[in-house]
Structures are given as C-alpha cells and as structure tokens.
MIVEX-833807 format. One record per residue (C-alpha): x, y, z. Coordinates in steps of 0.2 Angstrom, whole numbers, padded with zeros to 4 digits, always signed. Layout:
<nodes>
XYZ/...
</nodes>
This chain:
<nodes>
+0139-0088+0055/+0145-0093+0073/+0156-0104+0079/+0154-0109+0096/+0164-0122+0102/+0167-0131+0122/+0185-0132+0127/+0189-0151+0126/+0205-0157+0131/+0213-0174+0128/+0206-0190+0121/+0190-0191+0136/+0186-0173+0131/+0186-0180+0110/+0173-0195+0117/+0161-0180+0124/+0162-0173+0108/+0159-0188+0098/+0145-0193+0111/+0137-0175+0105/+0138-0179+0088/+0130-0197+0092/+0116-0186+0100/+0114-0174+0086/+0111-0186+0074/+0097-0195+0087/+0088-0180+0094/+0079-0174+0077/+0069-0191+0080/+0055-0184+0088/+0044-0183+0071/+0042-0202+0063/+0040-0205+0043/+0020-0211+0043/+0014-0216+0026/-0004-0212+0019/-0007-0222+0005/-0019-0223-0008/-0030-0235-0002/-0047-0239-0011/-0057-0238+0004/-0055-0222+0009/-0056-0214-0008/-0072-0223-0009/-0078-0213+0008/-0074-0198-0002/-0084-0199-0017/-0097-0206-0011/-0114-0196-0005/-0109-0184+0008/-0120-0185+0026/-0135-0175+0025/-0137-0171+0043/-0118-0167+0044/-0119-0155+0028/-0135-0144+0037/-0125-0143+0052/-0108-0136+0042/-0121-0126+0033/-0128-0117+0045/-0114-0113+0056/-0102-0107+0038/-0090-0095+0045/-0084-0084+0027/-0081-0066+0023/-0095-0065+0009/-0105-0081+0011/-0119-0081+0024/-0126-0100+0033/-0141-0106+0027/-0152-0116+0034/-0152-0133+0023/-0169-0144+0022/-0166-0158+0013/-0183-0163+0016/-0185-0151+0003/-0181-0144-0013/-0165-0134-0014/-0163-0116-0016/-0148-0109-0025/-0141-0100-0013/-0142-0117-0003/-0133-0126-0016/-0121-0112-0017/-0116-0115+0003/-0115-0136-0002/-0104-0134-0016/-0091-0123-0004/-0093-0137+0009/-0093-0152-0004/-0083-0148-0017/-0068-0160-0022/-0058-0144-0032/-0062-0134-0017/-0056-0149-0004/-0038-0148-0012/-0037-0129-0016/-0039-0130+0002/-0022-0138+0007/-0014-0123+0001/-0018-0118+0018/-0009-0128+0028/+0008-0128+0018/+0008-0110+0020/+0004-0111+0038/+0016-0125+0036/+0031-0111+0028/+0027-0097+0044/+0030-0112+0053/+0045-0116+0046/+0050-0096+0044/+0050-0093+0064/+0060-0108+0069/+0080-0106+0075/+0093-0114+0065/+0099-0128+0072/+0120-0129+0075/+0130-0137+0067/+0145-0151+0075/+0162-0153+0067/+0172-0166+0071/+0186-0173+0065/+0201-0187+0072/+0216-0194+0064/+0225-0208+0070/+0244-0209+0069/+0251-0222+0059/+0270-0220+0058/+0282-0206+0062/+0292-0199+0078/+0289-0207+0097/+0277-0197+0109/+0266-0193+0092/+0245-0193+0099/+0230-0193+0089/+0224-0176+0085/+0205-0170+0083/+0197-0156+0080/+0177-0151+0085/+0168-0137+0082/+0150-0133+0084/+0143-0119+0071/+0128-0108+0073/+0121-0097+0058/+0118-0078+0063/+0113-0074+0045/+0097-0082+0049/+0093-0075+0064/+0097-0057+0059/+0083-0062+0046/+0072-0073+0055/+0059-0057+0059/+0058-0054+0039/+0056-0070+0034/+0041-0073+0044/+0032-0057+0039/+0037-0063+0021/+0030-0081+0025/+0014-0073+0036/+0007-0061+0021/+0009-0077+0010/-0002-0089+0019/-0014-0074+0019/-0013-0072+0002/-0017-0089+0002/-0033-0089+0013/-0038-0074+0003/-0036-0085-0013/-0045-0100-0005/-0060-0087+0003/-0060-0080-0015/-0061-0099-0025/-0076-0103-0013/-0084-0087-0017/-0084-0091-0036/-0089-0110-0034/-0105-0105-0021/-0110-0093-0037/-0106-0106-0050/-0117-0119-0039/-0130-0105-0041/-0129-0099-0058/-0130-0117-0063/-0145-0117-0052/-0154-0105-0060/-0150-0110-0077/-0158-0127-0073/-0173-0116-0067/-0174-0109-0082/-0170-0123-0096/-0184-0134-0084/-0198-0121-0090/-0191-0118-0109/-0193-0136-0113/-0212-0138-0104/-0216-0123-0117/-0205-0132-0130/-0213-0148-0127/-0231-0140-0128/-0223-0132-0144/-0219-0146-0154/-0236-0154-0148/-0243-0141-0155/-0233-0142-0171/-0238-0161-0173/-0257-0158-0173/-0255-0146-0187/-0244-0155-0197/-0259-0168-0194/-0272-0157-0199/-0260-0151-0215/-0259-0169-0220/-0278-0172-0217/-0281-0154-0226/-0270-0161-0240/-0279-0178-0243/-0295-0169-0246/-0288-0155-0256/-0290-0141-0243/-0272-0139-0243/-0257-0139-0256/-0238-0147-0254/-0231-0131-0250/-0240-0129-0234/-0236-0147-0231/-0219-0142-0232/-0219-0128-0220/-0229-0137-0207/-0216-0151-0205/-0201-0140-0205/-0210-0130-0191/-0213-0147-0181/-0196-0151-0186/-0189-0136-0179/-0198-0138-0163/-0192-0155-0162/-0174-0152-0161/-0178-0138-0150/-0185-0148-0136/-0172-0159-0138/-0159-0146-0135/-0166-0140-0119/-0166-0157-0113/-0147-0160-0118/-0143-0144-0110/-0154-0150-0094/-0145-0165-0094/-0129-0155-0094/-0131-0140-0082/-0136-0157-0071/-0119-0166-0072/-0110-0148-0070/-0120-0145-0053/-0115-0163-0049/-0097-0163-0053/-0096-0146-0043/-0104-0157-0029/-0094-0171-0031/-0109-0180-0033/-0113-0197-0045/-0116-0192-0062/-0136-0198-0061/-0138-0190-0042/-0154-0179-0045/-0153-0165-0035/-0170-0157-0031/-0168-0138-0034/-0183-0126-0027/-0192-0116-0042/-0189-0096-0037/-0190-0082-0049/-0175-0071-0050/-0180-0050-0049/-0170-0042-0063/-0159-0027-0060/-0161-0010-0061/-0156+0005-0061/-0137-0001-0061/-0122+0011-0062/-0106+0001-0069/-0094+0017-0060/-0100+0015-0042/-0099-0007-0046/-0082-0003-0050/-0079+0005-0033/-0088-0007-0022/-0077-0021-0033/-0062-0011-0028/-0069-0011-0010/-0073-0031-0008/-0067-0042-0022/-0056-0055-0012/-0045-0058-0025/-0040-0041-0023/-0036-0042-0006/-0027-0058-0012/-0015-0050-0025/-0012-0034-0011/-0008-0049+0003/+0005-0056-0012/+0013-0038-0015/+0016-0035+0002/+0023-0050+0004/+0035-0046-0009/+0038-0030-0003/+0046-0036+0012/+0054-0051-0001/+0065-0035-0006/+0068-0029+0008/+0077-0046+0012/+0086-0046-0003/+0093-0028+0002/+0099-0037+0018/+0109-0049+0009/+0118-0036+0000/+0129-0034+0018/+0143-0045+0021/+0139-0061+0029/+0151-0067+0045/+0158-0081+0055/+0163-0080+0073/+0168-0095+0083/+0180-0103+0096/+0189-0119+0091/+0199-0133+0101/+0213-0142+0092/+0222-0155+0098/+0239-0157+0090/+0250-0172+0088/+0262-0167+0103/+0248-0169+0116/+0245-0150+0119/+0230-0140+0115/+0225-0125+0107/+0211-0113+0106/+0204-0096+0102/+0190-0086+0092/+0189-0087+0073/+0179-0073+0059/+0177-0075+0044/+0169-0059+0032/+0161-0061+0014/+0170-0049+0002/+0159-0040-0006/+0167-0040-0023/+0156-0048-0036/+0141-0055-0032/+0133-0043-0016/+0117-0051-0019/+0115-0041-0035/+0107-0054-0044/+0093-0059-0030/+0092-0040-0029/+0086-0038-0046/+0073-0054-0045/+0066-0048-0029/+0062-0030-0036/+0057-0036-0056/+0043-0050-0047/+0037-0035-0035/+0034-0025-0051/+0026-0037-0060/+0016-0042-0045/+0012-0023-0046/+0006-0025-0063/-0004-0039-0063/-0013-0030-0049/-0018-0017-0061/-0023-0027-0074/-0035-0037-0063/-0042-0020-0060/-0044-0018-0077/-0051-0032-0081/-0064-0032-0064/-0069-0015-0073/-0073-0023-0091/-0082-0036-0082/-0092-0025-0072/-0095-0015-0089/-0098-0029-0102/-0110-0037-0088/-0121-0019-0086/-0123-0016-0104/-0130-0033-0107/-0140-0032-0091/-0146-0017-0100/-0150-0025-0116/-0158-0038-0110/-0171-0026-0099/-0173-0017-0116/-0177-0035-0126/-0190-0041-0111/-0199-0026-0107/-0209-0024-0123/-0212-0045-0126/-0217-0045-0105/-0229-0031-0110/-0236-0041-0127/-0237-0057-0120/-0252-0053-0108/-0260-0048-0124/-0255-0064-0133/-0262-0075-0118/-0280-0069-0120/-0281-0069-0140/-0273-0088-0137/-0288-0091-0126/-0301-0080-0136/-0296-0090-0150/-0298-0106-0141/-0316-0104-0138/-0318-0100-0155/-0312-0114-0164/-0320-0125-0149/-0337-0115-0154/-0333-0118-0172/-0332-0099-0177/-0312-0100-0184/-0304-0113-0191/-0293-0125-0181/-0278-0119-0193/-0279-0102-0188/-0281-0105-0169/-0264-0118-0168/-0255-0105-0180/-0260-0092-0165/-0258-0104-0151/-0239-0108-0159/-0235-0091-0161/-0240-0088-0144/-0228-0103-0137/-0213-0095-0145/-0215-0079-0138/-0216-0088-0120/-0201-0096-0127/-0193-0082-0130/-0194-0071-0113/-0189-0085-0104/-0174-0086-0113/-0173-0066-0109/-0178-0069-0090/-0164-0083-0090/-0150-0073-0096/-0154-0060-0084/-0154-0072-0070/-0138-0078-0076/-0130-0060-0080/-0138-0055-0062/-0124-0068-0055/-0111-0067-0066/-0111-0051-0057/-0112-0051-0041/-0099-0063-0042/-0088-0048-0053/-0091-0037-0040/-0087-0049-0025/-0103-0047-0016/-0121-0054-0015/-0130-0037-0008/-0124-0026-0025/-0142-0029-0034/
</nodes>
C-alpha cells in the first residue's frame, strides 16, 4: 500500500481536500444503473420462429474450429449437417452458455484495470478547552501497490480463463450441431422402420382375415387363430412405437431449435455409409489432438498454474508507504512518510497457498480422467461399430434373396399355384428382416456420430 498525500496547510487547504472527496465520490459516475426487465414482449421475440433468410446468411458465413458453413435452403428439405449448423445458431441452452463469454471477457477486463486511491479525511471541531485551540484535520490519499505488483498475473490468470471459456462454449456447440444430427438421422431411420412396420401389421391383419375365414370353414383350428392375432398384435404395438419414438426424436429436434413443440421440420432423406476399417488406438490420438474440451481443461490448468504462482506472491510481506499532513490544535502543521510492513508470523498466505496448489492438482486429475474416459468412449463406440458391421453383413447379404422369393411367391399365389397363407407367412417374414437391418443401419448411423462427436472431429470416418 501507498500513501500519497498533497501538503495542505490551514483551513482553505482542508476545503481542497474536502472538495477532492466531493469529487471522488462524483467521478465514478460515468457508468449509469439501466434496468433490463423481463418484459413479455421481448421474450415472445425470442421464442418465436427464427428468420429464415437471416439463419442462411449466419449459416453460411459460421466462423468455428470444427463446424464448416452450409449453405441452408429452406426451400428444401434439411440435411443433418444443415440442422447441425441451426441448432449452434438457434439454440436457447447454447444462447445462455454463450454469456459465459462476456463475463470472463468482462473478469480480464476487470484484471487489467488500476486500483483506484483512496481519500482519508478527517476534522474535529473544538468544543471547549484553552484559548488559541483550531480545529484539526487530517487527509490522506491511499494507493494499493499490492495490486499493481500483481496486476500482470492476475490478468494472464483471468486471460487463460475466458479461454477456457471460449474453449468450453466452442466445445457445447460442437456437441449440440451433433446432437441436431444424431437426432436427424434417427428420425431418418424410425420414418422408414414404421413404413415397413406399417406394411407389416397390414400384412398381419389380412392373415388374421384369412385365419378367421379358414376357421369358419374348417380349414383352420383355434391354435392358428391364436398365433395369427398375437402376430397382428405384436406388429400393432410395434408401428405404434415407432411412431411414439417419431413423435419424440421430433420434439427433441425441436427443443434443441427452440422451435414450437408442433413446428415440422422437413429433414432431407440421405443414407449414412457405415464405417470401416476403424482402429480405436490411432481415434484415441486424433481425440488427444482435437477434442476442444481438451484444450478447454488445459486452458483451465494453465490458468491455475499461474493461480499458484499468485498465491506464492502473497506469501511476501505486504507494505504501506505514504506521506501525511496533520493539522494540530495549536494551528501548526506536520508532515512526513509513513511504512507499514506485514509480519509474516502466522498466516503468510499459507492457507491460499494450499488451495491454490490442491485445485491445480485436482484440475490435473480431472484432465486425466477425461482422457480416460474420451478412450473408453472411443472404445465402447468401435466395438459396437464393429458388432453392428458383423450383425448387418449376413441379413444385407439374405435380404436380396428374401426380396425375389417375396416376389416369386407373389406371382404364385396371384397364379394360384401356392396358397395365400404361405405367400403372407413369406411376405411377413420378409418385412421383419427389412425391419431388422434398418434397425442395424440405424444404430450405425447413430454410433457413426456418437463418434465423431468422441473424437471431436467430422473427418475421422
């Protein structure tokens, strides 16, 4: 600390002084308390449909580390990837993740500025005692060196924060555009399952039909009656499920929008290659390399590195230097430097030490558990990438086969050479294998996101 006080003399001199006090208090003024209020119109504004034209535009010109601009047709149906971009220019979360931002712009800010002094003042007036007594005062202006000594630190501490920060928001905008797409895909995917579920309990129905027909004649026996309507039962229920789970992934991709509830987005149908030939180890490095959260948790350590390096600094004793003005009761003044020293006795920052250096190791291992964890991932994700190739290569190989005995068998029954029981029994086994790999070819697509969002990059597969 510094003391840094004018030599004033005599009662005019105390008015200057009480004039700077005056002015102190007044010259702060320059920022004015605004109020933002709630109000309902504006948050009507923002939930309500954003502007098309102004999204393509925001779309198209997206400035992010691992995002690339689309070009946005609204004319058209949506890809994923287009949706992806909307959702990280759209989305509600992402708006107030996004504030982050400019408090810790806001802390550097703060981190860089000089301490304002401080003004002392103080005057007594005489009441009674000896003639010739005068008023006294006292001022004195303070300035804290403690801050400046640290200013430099405190800033770099403040500066690896915000872009801890930045890394953080560029990483919750990387695994919203991919949760906008993984949604995409899975509404791709449940559209189709519940055409061929659909055509499935159709199918289902006519044979229960035919069974109940079968059974008025005595062609067919209670048993079979039974089987039949479990079967149309069973596909029943299951056509409704796809379309509760349509209906779902719908409000998901809405919400993530912040769009109404029953907005319909169109989404563009695109088949998703599955991956290949995938190696989990050399994943696990390009993770290392380009996971933002990463980045992120290193931007947070070296912010805390230089935390305990400021707490080492406040170990050393802290010290006042000033010169003060006094004016005493017999009308005389007097004057001179003043130090003050911190005795390092008890405290010496000990305490802060300790914190500063327990956070930096924790810090430390939370980065080495995210590594573990992105390497799990990255594991879990291949192996069941891996399955799911093994599970859809034989039923992608059978099902061309399955398509022309379900059409071969067709033309019979229309010919009258097999019985329409045989052909719908056929034609039902048929569906469910259709059903089947495109619940495969879904959980590829999914599991094909799932990790290039692990691996923190769209060009892994």
């Amino acid at each position: 600390m510094i003391n840094l006080s004018p030599r004033t003399g005599r009662r005019r001199k105390l008015k200057h002084c009480l004039c700077l006090m005056v002015a102190g208090f007044f010259l702060p003024g320059c920022a004015t308390y605004q109020t933002k209020p709630l109000e309902d119109a504006e948050l009507h504004r923002e939930l309500a449909v954003p502007d098309t034209a102004m999204l393509a535009q925001a779309a198209a010109k997206l400035e992010h580390p691992r995002l690339r601009p689309v070009l946005v047709e609204f004319s058209k149906p949506l890809t994923a990837e287009a949706l992806g971009i909307l959702a990280v220019l759209v989305s509600p979360d992402l708006k107030a993740f996004r504030a982050r931002e400019g408090v810790a712009e806001a802390q550097v800010f703060n981190a860089g500025l000089l301490p304002d002094p401080k003004l002392f003042g103080r005057f007594d007036w005489v009441f009674s005692g000896p003639a010739g007594l005068v008023s006294p005062y006292t001022a004195t202006i303070q300035w804290d060196l403690a801050k400046l000594a640290t200013r430099s630190t405190d800033v770099r501490i403040a500066a690896e924060h915000a872009q801890q920060v930045r890394l953080d928001v560029a990483w919750q905008e990387w695994l919203v555009a991919n949760q906008a797409r993984l949604l995409a895909r899975r509404w791709i995917y449940l559209s189709r399952q519940e055409t061929v579920a659909g055509e499935a309990a159709q199918v289902s129905g006519h044979l229960l039909d035919l069974t109940k027909h079968n059974l008025a004649v005595g062609d067919a026996t209670l048993a079979e009656l039974g089987i039949r309507e479990a079967a149309f039962l069973d596909a029943k229920d299951r056509t409704l499920a796809l379309a509760r789970q349509i209906a779902k992934t719908r409000q998901d991709l809405n919400r993530l929008l912040g769009l109404p509830p029953d907005y319909v987005v169109p989404i563009a149908e695109v088949d998703a290659e599955p991956p290949r030939s995938l190696d989990a180890t050399h994943l696990f490095a390009s993770a290392e390399r380009q996971r933002l959260d990463l980045y992120a948790l290193k931007a947070g350590y070296a912010s805390q590195e230089v935390s305990v390096y400021r707490a080492i600094l406040g170990q050393y004793p802290a010290f006042t230097l000033g010169l003060n003005d006094y004016h005493y009761y017999s009308d005389y003044n007097t004057g001179g430097p003043t130090v003050s020293v911190d005795l390092p006795l008890f405290n010496r920052n000990r305490g802060i030490i300790a914190i500063a250096e327990a956070t930096r190791e924790q810090l430390h291992r939370e980065y080495v558990a995210r590594l573990n964890q992105t390497r799990a991932d990255i594991g879990t994700l291949v192996t069941d990438l891996n399955r799911i190739a093994q599970e859809r290569e034989p039923l992608a190989r059978e099902l061309p086969e399955l398509t022309r005995a379900e059409r071969v068998l067709r033309e019979a029954a229309a010919a009258g050479d097999v019985t329409l029981v045989n052909y719908e029994t056929v034609r039902a086994n048929y569906l469910d294998k259709r059903l089947k790999l495109l619940a495969l070819e879904q959980a590829a697509a999914e599991q094909a996101v799932a990790l290039q969002l692990a691996v923190g990059s769209p060009s892994v597969l």
